[in-house]
C-alpha positions in Angstrom: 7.4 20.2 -4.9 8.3 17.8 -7.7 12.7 17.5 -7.7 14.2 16.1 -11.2 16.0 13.2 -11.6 19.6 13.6 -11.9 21.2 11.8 -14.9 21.9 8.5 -14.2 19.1 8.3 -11.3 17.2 5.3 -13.8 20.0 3.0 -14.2 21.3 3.2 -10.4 17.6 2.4 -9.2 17.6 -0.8 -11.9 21.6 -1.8 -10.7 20.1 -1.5 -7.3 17.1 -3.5 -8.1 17.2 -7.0 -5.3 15.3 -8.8 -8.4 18.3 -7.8 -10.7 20.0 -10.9 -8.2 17.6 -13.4 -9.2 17.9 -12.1 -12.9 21.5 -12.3 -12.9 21.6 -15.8 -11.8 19.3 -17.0 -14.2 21.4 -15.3 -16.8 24.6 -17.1 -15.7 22.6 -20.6 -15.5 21.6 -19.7 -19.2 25.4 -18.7 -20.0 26.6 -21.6 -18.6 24.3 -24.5 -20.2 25.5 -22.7 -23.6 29.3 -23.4 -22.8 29.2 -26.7 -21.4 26.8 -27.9 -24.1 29.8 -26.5 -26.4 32.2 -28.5 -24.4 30.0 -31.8 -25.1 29.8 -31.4 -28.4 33.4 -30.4 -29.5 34.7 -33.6 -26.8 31.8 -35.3 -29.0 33.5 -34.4 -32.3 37.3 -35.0 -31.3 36.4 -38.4 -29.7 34.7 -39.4 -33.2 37.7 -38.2 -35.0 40.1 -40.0 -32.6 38.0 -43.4 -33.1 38.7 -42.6 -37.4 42.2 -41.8 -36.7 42.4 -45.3 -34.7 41.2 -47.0 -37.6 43.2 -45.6 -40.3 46.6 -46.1 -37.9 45.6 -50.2 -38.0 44.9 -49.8 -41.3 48.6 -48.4 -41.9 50.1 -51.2 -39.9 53.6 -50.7 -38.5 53.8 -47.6 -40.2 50.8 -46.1 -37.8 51.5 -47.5 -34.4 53.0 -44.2 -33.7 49.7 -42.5 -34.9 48.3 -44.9 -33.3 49.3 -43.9 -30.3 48.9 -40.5 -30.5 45.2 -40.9 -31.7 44.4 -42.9 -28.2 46.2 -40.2 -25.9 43.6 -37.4 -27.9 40.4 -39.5 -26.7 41.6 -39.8 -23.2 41.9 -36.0 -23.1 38.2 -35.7 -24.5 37.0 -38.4 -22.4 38.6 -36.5 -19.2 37.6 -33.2 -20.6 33.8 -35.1 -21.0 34.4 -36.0 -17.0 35.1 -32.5 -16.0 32.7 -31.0 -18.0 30.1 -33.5 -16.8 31.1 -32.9 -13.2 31.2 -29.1 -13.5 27.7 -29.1 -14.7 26.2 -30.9 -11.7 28.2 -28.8 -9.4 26.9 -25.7 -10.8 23.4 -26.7 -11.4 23.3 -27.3 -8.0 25.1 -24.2 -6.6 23.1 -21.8 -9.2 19.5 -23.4 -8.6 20.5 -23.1 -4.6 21.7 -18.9 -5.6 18.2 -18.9 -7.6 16.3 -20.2 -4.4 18.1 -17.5 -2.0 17.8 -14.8 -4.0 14.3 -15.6 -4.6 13.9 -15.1 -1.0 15.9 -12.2 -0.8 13.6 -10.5 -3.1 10.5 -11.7 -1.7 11.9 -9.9 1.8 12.8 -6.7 0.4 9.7 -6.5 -1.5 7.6 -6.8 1.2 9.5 -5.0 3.5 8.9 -2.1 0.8 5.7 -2.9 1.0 4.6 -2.9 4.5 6.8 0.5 5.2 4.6 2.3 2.0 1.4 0.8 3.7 2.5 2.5 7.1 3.4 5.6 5.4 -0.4 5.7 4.2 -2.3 5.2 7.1 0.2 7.7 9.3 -0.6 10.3 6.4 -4.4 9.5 6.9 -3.8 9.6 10.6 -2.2 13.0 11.0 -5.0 14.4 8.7 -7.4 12.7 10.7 -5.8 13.9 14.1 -6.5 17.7 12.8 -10.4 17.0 12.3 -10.4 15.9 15.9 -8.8 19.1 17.1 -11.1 21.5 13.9 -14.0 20.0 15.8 -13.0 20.6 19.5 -11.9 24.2 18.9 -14.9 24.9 16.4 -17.1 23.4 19.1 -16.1 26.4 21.4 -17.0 29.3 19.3 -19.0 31.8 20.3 -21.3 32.0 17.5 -21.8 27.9 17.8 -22.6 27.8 21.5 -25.4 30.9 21.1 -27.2 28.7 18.5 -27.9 25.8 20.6 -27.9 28.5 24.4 -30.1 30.9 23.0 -31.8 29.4 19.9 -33.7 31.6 17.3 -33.5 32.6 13.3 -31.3 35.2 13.6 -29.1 33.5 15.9 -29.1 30.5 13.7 -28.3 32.2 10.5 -25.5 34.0 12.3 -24.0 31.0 12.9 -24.8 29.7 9.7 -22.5 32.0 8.4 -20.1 31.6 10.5 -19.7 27.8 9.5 -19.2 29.3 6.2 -16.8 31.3 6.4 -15.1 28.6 8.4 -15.8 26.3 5.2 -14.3 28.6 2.7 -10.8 28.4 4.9 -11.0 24.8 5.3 -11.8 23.2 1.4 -11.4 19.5 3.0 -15.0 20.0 4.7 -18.3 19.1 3.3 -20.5 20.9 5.4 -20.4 21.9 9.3 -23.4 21.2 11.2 -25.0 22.4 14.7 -27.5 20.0 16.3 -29.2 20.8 19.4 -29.6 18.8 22.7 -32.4 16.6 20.7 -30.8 15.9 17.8 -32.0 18.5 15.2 -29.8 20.2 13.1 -30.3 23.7 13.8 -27.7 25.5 11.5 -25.4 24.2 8.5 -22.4 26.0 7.1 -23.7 25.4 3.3 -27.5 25.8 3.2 -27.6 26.5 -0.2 -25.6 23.4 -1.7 -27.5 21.6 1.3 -30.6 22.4 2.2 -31.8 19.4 3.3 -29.5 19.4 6.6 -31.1 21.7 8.3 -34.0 20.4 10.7 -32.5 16.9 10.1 -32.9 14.3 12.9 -29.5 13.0 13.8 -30.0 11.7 17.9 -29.5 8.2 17.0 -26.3 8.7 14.6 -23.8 7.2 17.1 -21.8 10.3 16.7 -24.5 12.5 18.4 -24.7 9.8 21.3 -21.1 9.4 21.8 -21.0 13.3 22.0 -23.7 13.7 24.4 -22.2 11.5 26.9 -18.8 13.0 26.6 -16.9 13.8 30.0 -15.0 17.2 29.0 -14.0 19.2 26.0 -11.2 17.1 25.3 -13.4 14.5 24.2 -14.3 13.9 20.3 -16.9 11.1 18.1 -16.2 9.9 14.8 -18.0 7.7 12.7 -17.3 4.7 10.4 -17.0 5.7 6.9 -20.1 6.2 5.1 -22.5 7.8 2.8 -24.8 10.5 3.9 -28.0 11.3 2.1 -28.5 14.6 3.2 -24.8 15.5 1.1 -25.8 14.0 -2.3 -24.5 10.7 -0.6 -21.2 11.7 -0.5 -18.8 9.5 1.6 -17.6 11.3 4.6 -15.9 11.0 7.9 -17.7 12.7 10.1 -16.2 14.1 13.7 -18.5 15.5 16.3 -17.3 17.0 19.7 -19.9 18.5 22.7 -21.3 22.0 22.4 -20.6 23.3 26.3 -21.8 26.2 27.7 -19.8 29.4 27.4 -17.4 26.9 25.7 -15.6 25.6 29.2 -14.1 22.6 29.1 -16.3 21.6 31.9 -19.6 23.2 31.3 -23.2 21.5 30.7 -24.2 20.4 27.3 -26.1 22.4 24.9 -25.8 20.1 21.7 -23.4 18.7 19.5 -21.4 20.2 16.7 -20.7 18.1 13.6 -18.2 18.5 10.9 -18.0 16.1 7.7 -14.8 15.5 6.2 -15.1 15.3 2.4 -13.6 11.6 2.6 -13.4 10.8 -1.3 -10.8 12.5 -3.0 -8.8 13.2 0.1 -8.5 9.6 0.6 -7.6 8.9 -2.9 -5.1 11.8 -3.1 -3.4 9.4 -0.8 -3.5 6.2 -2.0 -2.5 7.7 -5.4 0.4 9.8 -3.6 2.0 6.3 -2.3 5.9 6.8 -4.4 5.6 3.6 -6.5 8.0 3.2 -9.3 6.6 3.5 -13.2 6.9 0.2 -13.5 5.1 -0.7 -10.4 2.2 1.1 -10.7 0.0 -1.0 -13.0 0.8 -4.2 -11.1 0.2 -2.7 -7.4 -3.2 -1.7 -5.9 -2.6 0.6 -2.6 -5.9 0.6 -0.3 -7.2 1.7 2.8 -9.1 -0.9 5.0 -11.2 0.0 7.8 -10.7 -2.8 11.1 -13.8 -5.0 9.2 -11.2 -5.0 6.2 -13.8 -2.7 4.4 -12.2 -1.2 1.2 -12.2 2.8 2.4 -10.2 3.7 -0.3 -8.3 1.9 -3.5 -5.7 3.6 -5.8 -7.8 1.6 -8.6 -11.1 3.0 -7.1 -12.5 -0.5 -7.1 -15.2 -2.0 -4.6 -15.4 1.6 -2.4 -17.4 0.9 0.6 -18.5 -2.2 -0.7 -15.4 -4.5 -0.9 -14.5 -6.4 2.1 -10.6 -7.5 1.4 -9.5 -11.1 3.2 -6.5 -9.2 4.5 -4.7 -11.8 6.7 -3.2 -9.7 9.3 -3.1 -13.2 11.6 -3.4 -10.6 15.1 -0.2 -8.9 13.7 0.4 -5.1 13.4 2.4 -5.4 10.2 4.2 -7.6 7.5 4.2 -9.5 4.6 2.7 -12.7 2.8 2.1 -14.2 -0.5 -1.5 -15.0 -1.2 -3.0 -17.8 -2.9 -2.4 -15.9 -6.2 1.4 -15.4 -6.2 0.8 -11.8 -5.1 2.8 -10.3 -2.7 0.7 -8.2 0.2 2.3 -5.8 2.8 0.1 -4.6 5.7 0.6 -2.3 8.5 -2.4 -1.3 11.7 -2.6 2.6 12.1 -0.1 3.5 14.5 -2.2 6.6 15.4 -1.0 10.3 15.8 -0.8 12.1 19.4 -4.3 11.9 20.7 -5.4 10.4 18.2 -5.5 6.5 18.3 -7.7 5.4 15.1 -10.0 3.1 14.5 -8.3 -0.1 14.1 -7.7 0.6 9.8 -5.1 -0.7 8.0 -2.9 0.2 5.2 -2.5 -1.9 2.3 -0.5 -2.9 -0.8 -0.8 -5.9 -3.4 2.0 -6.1 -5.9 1.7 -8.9 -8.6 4.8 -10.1 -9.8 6.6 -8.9 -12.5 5.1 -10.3 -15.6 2.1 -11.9 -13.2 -1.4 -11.9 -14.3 
């Protein structure tokens, strides 16, 4: 649900701004050069007019000593102003460019701060939607319709749970397609066998999502796969979650085969990266991604180098934080934090920000 801005929201968010400090200095350094370089040149101009007055008092003789006098008292006063000035100048120079150096630092903070809270809030989103595939494939895994494909296999059995995968699919939008593989590795049934009819009769044993199901210990145990493209889905990228097929659906029972369910990765990913609350004028100087634990580019709020990008994040062992890279762009990290039982795979989010008015 979108909520309006109230009046005023714009220029409390630009007041509040941590780079308004280092903007603010700058502008009193500026403010300040102006004045002083005023203050030279008026002490400039009454010194030059004290020197002429001093010459037309000697020229008057006795009659301008008292001029005279009066001329010499105005370029002291200039001269002293000159000293001040002078002195004020260095003492602020120094103060401002010391201001200029901690707000600098200030910013840099808070930005990444920022930074590394908005890449945390992107990989817990991804985790909590991640954490419900574990448990769609665990429950789906029991159904009754599932465990007679692989227990008591046959075309009409198959094609019953065929449709059952579908009507399953057309609940759940976020899946590709649903598959069931038997004990060998075949896929026996799919939930779309019209959009795909390559799945069925595939060979999936040595996808290490099959293998990692097969030698599961209970029904509490899931597989998932690295991100990936799969030919038999009009190489789509998906993230595909597989859990044990039991008999009668116990926890405990032997297992029949292995039930597979493939997460339409793509534009749940980039909804997102793109959903991360940037402000207007961030967005077009920030690139928001997700990075699998080989720094693999999973997803990119530009939609550059998917799957095929390997970013030099420089995490250093740390879960989160901040550093400048070698381009003066600011990059804020955080490690998935996982969601109850689900752990993740070691991703990371990730934000780089260019400076304002960086290249």
């Amino acid at each position: 649900m979108n909520v309006a801005a109230r009046p005023g929201t714009t220029a409390v968010a630009q007041d509040a701004d941590p780079e308004r400090i280092v903007e603010l200095t700058a502008a009193v350094s500026e403010i300040a050069k102006e004045k002083l370089a005023s203050i030279h040149a008026i002490t400039g101009r009454t010194r030059i007019l004290a020197l002429n007055a001093l010459i037309e008092a000697a020229r008057a003789g006795e009659a301008g000593k008292g001029f005279s006098v009066v001329a010499g008292e105005v370029r002291d006063v200039s001269d002293e102003i000159e000293r001040v000035a002078r002195a004020l100048e260095e003492e602020l120079a120094a103060r401002v460019g010391a201001l200029e150096q901690l707000g600098g630092r200030i910013v840099q903070h808070l930005r990444g701060q920022r930074l590394t809270d908005l890449a945390l809030n992107a990989i817990e989103i991804i985790d909590r939607n991640l954490y419900e595939r574990t448990c769609d494939v665990r429950w789906w895994a029991t159904d009754s319709a599932v465990v007679a494909a692989v227990a008591d296999p046959g075309e009409a059995v198959a094609r019953h749970a065929s449709e059952r995968l579908g009507v399953i699919l057309r609940a759940y939008t976020v899946y590709l397609d649903l598959w069931i593989c038997d004990r060998k590795g075949r896929v026996v049934a799919n939930g779309q066998p019209g959009r795909y009819p390559n799945a069925r009769g595939l060979d999936v044993s040595k996808e290490s999502w099959f293998q990692s199901s097969m030698r599961s210990r209970s029904g509490d145990d899931f597989a998932v796969a690295d991100i990936g493209t799969n030919r038999a889905l009009g190489e789509a990228p998906v993230a595909t979650y597989a859990a044990a097929i039991r008999r009668d659906g116990r926890s405990n029972g032997e297992i029949l085969g292995v039930l597979a369910i493939h997460f339409d990765w793509g534009p749940q990913a980039q909804t997102v990266v793109d959903g991360v609350r940037l402000a207007p004028e961030e967005a077009d100087r920030t690139r928001v991604m997700l990075l699998d634990a080989n720094g693999r580019v999973i997803a990119a709020s530009d939609g550059a180098g998917l799957l095929q990008e390997r970013f030099p994040l420089k995490h250093d062992g740390r879960q989160s934080g901040t550093y400048t890279d070698d381009k003066g762009n600011t990059v804020g990290f955080h490690v998935t934090p996982g969601y109850e039982t689900y752990r993740g795979l070691g991703w990371y989010g990730c934000i780089v920000q260019r400076g304002k008015g960086g290249g």
